[in-house]
C-alpha positions as CSV (number, residue, x, y, z in Angstrom):
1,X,-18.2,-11.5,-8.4
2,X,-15.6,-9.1,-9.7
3,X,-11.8,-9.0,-11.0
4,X,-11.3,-6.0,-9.1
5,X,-11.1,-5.3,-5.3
6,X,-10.5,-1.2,-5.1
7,X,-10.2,1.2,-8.2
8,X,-10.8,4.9,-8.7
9,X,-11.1,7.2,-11.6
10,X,-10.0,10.9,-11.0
11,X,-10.4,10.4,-7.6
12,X,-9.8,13.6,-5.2
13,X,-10.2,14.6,-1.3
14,X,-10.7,18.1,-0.3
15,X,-11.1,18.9,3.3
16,X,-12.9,22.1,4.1
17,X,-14.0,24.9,1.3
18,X,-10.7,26.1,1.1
19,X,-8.4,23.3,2.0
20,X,-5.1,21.9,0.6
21,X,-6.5,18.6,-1.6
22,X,-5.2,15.4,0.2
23,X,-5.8,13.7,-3.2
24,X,-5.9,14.6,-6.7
25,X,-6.6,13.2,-9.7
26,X,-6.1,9.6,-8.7
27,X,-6.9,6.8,-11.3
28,X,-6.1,3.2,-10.6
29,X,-7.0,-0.9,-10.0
30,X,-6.1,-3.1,-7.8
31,X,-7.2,-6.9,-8.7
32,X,-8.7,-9.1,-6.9
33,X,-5.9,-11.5,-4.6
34,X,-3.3,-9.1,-4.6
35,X,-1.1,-8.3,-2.0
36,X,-0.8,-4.8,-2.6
37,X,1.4,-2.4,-0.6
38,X,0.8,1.6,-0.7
39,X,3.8,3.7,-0.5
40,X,4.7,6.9,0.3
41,X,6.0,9.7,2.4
42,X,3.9,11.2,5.8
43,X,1.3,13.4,4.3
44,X,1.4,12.0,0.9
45,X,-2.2,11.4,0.6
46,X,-1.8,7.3,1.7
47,X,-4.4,7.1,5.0
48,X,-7.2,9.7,2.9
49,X,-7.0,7.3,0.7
50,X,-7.8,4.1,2.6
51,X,-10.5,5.7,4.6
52,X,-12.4,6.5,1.3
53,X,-12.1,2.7,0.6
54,X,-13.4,2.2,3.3
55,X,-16.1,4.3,3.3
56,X,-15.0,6.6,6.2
57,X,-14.9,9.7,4.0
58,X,-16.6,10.8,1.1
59,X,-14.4,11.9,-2.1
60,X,-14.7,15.6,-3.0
61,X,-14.5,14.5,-7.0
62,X,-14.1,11.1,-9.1
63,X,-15.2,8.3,-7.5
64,X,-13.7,5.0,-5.8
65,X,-15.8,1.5,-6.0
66,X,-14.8,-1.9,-3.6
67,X,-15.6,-5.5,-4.6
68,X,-17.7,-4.0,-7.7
69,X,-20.0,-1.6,-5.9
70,X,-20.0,1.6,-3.4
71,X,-17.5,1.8,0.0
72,X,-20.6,1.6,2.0
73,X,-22.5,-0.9,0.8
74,X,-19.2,-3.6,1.0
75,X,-18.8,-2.4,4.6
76,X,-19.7,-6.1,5.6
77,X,-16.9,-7.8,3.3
78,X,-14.6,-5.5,4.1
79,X,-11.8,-5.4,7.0
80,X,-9.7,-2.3,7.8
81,X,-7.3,-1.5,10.7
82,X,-7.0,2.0,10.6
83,X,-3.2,3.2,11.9
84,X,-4.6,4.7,15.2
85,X,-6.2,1.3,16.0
86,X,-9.7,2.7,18.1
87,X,-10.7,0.0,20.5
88,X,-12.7,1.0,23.5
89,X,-10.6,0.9,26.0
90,X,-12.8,0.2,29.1
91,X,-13.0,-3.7,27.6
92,X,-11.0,-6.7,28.6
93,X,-9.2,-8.2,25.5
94,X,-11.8,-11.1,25.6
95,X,-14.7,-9.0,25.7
96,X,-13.4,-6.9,22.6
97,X,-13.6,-10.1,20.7
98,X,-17.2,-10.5,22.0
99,X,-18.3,-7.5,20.4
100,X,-16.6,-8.1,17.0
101,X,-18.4,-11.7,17.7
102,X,-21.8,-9.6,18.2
103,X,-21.0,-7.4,15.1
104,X,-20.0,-10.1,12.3
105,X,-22.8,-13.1,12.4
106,X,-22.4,-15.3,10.5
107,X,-18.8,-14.5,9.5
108,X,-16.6,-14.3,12.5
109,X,-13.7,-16.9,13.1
110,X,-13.3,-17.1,16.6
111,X,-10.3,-19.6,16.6
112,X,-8.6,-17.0,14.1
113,X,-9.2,-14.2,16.5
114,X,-8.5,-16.1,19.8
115,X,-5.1,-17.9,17.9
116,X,-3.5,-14.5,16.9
117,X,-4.2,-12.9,20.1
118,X,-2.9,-16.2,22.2
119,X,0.4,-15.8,20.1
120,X,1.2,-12.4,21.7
121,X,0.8,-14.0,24.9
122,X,-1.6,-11.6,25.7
123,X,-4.0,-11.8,29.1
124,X,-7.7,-11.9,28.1
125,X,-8.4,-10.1,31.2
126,X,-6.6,-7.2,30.9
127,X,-7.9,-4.1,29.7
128,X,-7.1,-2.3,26.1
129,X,-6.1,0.7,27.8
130,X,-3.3,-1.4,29.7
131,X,-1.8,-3.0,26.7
132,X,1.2,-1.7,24.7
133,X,0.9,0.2,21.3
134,X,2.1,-3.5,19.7
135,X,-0.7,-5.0,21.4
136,X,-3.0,-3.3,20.4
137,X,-2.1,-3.5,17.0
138,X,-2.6,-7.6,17.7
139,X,-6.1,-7.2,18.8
140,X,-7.4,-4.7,15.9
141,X,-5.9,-7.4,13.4
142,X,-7.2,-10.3,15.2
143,X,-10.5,-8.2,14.9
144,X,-10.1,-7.4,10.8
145,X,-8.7,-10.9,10.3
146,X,-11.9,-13.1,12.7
147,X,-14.0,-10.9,10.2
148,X,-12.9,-13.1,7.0
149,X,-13.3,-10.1,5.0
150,X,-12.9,-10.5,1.2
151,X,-10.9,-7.1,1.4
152,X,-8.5,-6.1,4.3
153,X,-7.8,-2.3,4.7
154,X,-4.6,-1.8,6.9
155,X,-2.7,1.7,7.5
156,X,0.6,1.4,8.7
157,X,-0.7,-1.6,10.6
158,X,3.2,-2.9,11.5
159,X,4.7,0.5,12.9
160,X,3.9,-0.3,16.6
161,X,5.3,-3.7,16.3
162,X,9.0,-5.4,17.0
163,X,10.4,-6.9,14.3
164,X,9.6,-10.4,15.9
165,X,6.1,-9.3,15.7
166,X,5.8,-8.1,12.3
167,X,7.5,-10.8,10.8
168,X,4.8,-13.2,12.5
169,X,2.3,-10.9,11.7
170,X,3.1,-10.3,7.9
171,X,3.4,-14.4,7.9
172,X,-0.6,-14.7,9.1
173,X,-1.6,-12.0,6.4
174,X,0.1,-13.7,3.8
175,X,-1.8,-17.0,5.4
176,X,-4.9,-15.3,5.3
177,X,-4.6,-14.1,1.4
178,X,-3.6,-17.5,0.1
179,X,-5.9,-19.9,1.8
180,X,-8.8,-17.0,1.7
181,X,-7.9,-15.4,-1.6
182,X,-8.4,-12.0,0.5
183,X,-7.2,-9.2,-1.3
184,X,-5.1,-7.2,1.3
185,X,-4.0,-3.9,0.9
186,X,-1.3,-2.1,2.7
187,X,-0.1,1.2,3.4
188,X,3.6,0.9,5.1
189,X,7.5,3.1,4.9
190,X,8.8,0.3,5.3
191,X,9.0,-0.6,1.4
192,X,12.2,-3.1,1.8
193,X,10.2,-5.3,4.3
194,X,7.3,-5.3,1.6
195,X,9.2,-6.5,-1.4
196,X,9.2,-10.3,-0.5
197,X,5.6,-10.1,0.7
198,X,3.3,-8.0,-2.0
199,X,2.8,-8.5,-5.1
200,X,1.3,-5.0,-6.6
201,X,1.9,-1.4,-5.8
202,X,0.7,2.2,-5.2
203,X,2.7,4.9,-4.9
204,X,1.4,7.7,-3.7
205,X,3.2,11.1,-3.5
206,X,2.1,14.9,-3.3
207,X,-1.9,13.8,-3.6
208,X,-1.6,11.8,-6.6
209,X,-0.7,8.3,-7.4
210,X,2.4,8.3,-9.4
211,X,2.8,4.3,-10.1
212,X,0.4,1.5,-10.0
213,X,0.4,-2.2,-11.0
214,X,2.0,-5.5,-10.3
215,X,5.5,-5.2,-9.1
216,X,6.6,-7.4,-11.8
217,X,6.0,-5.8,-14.3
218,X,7.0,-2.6,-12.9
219,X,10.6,-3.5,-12.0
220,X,10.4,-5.2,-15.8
221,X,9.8,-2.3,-17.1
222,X,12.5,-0.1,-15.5
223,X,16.5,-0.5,-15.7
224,X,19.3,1.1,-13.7
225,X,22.1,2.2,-15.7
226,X,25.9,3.0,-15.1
227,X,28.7,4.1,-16.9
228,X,32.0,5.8,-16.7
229,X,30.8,9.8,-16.7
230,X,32.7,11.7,-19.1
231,X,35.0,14.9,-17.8
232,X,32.4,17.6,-17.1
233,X,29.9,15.8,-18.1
234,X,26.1,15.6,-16.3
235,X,23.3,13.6,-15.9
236,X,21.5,15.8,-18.3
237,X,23.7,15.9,-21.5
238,X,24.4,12.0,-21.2
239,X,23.4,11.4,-25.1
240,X,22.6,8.2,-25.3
241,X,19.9,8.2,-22.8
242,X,18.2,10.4,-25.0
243,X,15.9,8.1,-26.3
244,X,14.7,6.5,-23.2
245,X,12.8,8.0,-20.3
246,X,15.4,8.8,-17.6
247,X,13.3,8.7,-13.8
248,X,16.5,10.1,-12.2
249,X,20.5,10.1,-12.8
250,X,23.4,11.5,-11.1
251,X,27.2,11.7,-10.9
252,X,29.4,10.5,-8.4
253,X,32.9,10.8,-8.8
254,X,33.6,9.5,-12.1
255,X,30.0,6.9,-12.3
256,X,27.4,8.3,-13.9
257,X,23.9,6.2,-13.1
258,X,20.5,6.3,-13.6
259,X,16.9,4.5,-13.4
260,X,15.6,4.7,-16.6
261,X,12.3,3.2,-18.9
262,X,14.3,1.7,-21.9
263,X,12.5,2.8,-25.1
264,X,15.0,0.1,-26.7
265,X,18.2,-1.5,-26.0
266,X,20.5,0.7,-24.8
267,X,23.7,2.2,-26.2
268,X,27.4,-0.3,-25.7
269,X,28.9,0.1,-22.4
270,X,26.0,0.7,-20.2
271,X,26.0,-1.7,-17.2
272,X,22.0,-2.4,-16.6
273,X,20.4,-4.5,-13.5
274,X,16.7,-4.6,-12.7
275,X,16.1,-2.6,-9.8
276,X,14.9,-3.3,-6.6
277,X,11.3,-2.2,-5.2
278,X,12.9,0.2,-2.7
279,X,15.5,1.9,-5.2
280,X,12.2,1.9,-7.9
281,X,10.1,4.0,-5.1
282,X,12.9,6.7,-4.1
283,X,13.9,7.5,-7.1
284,X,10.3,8.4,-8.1
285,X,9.4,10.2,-4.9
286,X,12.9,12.1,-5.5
287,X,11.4,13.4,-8.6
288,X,7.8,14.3,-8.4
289,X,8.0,15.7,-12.1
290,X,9.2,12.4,-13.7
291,X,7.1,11.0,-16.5
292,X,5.1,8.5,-15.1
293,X,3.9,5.2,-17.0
294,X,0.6,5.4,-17.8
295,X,-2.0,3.6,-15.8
296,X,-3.9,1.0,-16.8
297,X,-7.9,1.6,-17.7
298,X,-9.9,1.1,-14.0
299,X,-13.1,-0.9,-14.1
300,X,-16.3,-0.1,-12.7
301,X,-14.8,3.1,-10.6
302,X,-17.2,5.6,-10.8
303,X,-20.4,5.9,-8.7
């Protein structure tokens, strides 16, 4: 057994000899029960990266490890719902199930997979290529899910869905982590809806991973800032911010604010709040040159 379900040192992805990278330099760990959500803009690096985990692609440098040991040899514990969600579509609902049946002895939960597909109201009969995009997106999960993997892969695996759907959805994963202890990792935009629901956090932006670790300790860590701005005055030449590490400011009117990394307590007649997860991710993603907080050490990452 191991403490840690994904990590990667210097991690990158190059497609083609001459190819843009799709990842960079990407170092981080993500333990074991987490709920963890990846975040980040379209073409920020956030599917590459889960289809290394899962062993769909190979990296171009650094290396990734799952559950302790190499992408393809935890194929078997793992689940992943990639945000295309292939099924064949020639096959009935039911006999979909069948074949995940056929392709997990000795793990598959058929009253999982039959449950979550019953709650859609969905026809066993009918074929894949009939169903709506939600639909679909019901039968790969109950497919990842019926696995009991010990790891669960899913990109963007809510977009297709209503909100009555994702809400019901989000409620089995959560169901699935605490009574399993699967560690579930998430790539979504929508980072409001994933504030009450994860617990740790990748952001990814321009190829590189530019926060991780437990949101806890993360919003902690960081405190927005406001204060009257003086006349002509600007974010920049705010003095007493000097000393700490300032992720973004601006003036509006006569307000100066600011997210910032206190180096210390800060200065008399600042107003300071703990941010929320969905103010912590914009402002970083608004500025790509922002110091970053230095990850934490991965273990066993390289391969």
């Amino acid at each position: 057994m191991t403490d840690t379900a994904m990590a990667a040192t210097a991690l990158g992805k190059r497609f083609g000899r001459r190819g843009g990278w799709a990842l960079r330099d990407c170092t981080f760990r993500v333990p074991t029960g987490r709920v963890c959500a990846v975040v980040g803009p379209n073409g920020a690096g956030k599917s590459t990266l889960l289809s290394l985990a899962a062993g769909l692609l190979a990296p171009t440098e650094g290396g990734v490890t799952v559950l302790g040991t190499d992408p393809a040899s935890a194929r078997a514990r793992v689940g992943y719902v990639a945000q295309d969600k292939p099924l064949y579509p020639q096959l009935t609902v039911a006999e979909t199930l069948l074949v995940g049946a056929d392709l997990n002895p000795g793990r598959w939960d058929a009253e999982t997979a039959e449950g979550i597909v019953a709650a859609g109201d969905l026809d066993p009969k009918k074929k894949i290529r009939a169903l709506s995009g939600g639909q679909r997106t019901r039968v790969a999960l109950a497919l990842a899910l019926a696995k009991q993997p010990e790891l669960l892969l899913l990109d963007e695996p809510m977009a297709d869905l209503d909100p009555l759907a994702r809400h019901e959805l989000m409620g089995t994963l959560m169901a699935q982590a605490a009574q399993y202890g699967t560690t579930i990792v998430m790539s979504s935009h929508v980072v409001a809806e994933l504030e009450d629901s994860c617990d740790h956090l990748l952001l990814v932006g321009g190829g590189r991973v530019r926060l991780a670790g437990e949101i806890d300790d993360l919003l902690a860590a960081h405190a927005r800032v406001s204060a009257t701005a003086p006349v002509d005055d600007s974010p920049a030449q705010a003095p007493e911010l000097a000393p700490h590490t300032v992720v973004e400011s601006r003036v509006t009117g006569r307000q100066l604010t600011a997210l910032v990394r206190p180096a210390g307590p800060l200065a008399d007649g600042w107003r300071t709040s703990t941010p929320s997860l969905e103010e912590l991710v914009l402002a970083y993603l608004r500025n790509p040159h922002a110091t970053l907080l230095a990850p934490a050490e991965p273990e066993e990452a390289v391969v």
